[in-house]
Backbone as a chain_set.jsonl record, in Angstrom:
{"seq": "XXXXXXXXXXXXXXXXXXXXXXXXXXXXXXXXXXXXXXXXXXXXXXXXXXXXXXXXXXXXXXXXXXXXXXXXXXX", "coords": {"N": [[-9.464, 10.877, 19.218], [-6.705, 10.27, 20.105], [-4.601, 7.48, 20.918], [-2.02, 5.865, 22.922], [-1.122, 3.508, 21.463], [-1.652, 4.326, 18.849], [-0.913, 4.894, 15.583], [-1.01, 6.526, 13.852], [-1.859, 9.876, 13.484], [-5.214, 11.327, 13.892], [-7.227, 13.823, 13.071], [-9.559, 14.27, 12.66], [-11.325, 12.528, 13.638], [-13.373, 12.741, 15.952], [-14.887, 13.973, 14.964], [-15.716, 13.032, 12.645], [-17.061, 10.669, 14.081], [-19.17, 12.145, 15.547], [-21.123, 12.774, 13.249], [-21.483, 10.157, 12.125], [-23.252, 9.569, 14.094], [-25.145, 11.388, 14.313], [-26.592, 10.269, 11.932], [-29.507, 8.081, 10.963], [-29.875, 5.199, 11.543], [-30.766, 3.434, 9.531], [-29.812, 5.105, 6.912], [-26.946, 4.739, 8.094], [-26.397, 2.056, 7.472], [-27.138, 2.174, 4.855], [-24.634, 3.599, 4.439], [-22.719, 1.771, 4.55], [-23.003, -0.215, 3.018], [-22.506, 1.314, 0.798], [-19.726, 1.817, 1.193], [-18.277, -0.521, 1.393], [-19.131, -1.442, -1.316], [-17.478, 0.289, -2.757], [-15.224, -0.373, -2.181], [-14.742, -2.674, -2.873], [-15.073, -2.67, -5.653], [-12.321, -1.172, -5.732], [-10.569, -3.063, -5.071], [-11.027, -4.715, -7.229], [-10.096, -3.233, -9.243], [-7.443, -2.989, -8.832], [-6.24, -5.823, -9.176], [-7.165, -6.064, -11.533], [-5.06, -4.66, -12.697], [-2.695, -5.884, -12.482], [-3.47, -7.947, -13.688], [-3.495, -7.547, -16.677], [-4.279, -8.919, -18.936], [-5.507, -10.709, -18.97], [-8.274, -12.949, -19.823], [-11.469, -12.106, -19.994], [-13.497, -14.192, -18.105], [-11.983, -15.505, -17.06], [-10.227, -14.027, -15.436], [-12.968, -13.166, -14.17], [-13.271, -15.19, -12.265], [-10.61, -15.817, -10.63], [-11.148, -12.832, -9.535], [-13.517, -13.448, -8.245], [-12.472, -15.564, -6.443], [-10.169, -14.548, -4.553], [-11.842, -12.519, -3.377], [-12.822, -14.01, -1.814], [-11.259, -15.074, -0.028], [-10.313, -13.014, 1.424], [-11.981, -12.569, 2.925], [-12.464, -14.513, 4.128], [-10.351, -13.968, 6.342], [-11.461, -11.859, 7.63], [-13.164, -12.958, 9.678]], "CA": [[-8.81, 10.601, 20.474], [-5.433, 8.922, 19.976], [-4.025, 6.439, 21.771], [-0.088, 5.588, 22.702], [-1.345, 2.782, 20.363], [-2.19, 4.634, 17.746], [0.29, 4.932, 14.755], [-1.04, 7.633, 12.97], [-3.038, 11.257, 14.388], [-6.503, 11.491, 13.383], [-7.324, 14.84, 13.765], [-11.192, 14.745, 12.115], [-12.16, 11.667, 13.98], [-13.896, 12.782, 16.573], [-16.018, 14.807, 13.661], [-16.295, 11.774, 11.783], [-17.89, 10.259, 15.097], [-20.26, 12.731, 15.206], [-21.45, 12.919, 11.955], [-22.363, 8.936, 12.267], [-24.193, 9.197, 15.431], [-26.386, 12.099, 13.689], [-27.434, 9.096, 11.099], [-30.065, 7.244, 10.965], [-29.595, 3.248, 11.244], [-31.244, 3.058, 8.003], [-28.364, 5.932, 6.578], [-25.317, 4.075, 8.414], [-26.206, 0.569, 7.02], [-26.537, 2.532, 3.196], [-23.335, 3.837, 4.015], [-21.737, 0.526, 5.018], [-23.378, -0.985, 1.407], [-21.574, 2.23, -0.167], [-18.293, 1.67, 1.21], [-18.474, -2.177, 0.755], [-18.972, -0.963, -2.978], [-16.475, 0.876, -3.208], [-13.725, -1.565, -1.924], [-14.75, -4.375, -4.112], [-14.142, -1.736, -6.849], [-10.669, -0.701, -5.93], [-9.554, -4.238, -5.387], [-11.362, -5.492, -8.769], [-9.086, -2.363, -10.163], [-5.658, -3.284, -8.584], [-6.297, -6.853, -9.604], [-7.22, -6.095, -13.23], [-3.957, -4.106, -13.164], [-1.717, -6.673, -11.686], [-3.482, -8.707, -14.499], [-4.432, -6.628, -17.758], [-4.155, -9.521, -20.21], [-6.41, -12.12, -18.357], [-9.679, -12.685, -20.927], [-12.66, -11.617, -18.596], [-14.206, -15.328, -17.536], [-10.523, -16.275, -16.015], [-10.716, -12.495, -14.385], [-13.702, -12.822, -13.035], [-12.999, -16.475, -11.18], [-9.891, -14.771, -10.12], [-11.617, -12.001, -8.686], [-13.918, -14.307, -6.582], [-11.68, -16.217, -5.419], [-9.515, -14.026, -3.894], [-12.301, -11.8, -2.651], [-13.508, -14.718, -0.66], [-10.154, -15.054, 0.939], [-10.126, -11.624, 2.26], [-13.879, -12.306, 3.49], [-12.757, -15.741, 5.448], [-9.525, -13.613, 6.848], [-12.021, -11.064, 8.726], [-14.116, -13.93, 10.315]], "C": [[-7.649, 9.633, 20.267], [-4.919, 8.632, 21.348], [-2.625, 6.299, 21.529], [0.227, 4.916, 21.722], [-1.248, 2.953, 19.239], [-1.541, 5.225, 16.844], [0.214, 6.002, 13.942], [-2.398, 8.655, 13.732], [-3.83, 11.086, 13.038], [-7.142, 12.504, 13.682], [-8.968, 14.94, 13.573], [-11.864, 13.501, 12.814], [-13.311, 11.635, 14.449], [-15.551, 13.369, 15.779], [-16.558, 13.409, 13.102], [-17.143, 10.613, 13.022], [-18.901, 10.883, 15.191], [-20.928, 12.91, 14.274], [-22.248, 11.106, 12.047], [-22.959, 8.857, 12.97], [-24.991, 10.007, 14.675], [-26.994, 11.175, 12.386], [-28.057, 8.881, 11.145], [-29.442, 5.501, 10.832], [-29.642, 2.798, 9.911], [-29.795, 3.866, 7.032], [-26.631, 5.289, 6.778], [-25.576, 3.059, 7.775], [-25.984, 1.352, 4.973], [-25.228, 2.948, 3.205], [-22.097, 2.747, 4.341], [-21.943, 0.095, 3.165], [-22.636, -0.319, 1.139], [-19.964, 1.603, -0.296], [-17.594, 0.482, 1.195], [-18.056, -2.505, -0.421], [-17.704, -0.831, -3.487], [-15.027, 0.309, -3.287], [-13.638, -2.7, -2.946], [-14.126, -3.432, -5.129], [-12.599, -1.358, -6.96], [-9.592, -2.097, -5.986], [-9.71, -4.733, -6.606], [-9.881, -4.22, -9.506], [-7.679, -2.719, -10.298], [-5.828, -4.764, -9.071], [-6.055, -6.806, -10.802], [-5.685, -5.591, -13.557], [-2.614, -4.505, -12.895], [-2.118, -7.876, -13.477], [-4.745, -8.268, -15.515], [-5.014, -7.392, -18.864], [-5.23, -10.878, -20.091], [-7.38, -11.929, -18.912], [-10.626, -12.704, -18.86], [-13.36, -12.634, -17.603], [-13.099, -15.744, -16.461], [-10.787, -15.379, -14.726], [-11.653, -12.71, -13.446], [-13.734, -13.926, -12.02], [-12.044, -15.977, -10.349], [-10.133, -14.073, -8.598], [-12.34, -12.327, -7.634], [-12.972, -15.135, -5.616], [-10.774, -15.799, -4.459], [-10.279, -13.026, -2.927], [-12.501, -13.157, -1.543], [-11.901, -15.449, 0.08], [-10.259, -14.133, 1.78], [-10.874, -11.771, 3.063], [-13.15, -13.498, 4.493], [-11.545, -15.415, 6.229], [-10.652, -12.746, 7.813], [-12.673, -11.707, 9.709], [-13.033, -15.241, 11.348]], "O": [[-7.732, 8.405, 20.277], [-4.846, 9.25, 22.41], [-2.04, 6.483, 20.462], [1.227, 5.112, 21.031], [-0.852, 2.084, 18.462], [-1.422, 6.413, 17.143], [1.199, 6.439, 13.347], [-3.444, 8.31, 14.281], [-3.526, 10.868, 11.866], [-7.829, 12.341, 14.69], [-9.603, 15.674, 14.33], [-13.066, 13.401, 12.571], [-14.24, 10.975, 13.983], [-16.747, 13.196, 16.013], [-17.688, 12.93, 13.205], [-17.842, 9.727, 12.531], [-19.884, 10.203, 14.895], [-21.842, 13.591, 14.739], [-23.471, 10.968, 12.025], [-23.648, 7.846, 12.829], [-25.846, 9.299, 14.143], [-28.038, 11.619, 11.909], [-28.3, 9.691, 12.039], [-28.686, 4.966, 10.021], [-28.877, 2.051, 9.301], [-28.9, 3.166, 6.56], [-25.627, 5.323, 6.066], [-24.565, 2.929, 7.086], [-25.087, 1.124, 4.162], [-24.553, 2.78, 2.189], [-20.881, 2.939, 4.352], [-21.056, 0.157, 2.314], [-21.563, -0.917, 1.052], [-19.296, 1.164, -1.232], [-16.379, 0.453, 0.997], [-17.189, -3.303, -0.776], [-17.045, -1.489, -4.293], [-14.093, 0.453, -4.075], [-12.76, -3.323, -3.543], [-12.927, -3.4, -5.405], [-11.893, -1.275, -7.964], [-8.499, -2.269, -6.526], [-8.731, -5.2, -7.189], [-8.906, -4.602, -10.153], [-6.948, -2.774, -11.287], [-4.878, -4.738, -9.854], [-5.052, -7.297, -11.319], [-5.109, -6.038, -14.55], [-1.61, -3.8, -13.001], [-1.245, -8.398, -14.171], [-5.97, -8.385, -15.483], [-5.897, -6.97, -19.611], [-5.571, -11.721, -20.921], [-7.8, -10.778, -18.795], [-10.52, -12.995, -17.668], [-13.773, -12.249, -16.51], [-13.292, -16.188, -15.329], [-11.247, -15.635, -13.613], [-11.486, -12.567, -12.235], [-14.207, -13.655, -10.916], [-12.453, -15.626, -9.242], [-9.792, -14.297, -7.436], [-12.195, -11.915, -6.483], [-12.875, -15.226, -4.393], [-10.517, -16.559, -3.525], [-9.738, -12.643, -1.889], [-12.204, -12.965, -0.364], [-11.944, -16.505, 0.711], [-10.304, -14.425, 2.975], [-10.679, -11.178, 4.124], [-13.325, -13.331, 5.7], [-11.271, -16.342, 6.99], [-10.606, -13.143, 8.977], [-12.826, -11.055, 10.742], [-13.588, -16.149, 11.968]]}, "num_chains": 1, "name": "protein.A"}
């Protein structure tokens, strides 16, 4: 359902609405963990590849630290 708001058409939404209501609670929260997953992963990726040469202990301070930016921007 787009809105005047709404900057880009979504033509499968309404699908993709249905499809989560046929879930289970238990099903939507594994697929929140999933896609949780999956984000940490793509930012750990673009990170590493912004910085290929960083030994792994620096990296992984790095990597927290900036995730927990992102985390105290949604809140």
């Amino acid at each position: 359902m787009p809105t005047t708001s709404d900057p880009k058409p979504r033509p499968n939404h309404r699908r993709y609405i249905q499809s989560l209501r046929q879930m289970t609670p238990e099903q939507r929260l594994l697929k929140v963990f999933e896609l949780s997953d999956f984000s940490k992963a793509l930012f750990r990726q673009g990170l590493r590849r912004r910085f290929p040469d960083m030994p792994e202990e620096e990296f992984k301070q790095l990597f927290l630290q900036r995730l927990q930016r992102c985390h105290n921007r949604n809140y």
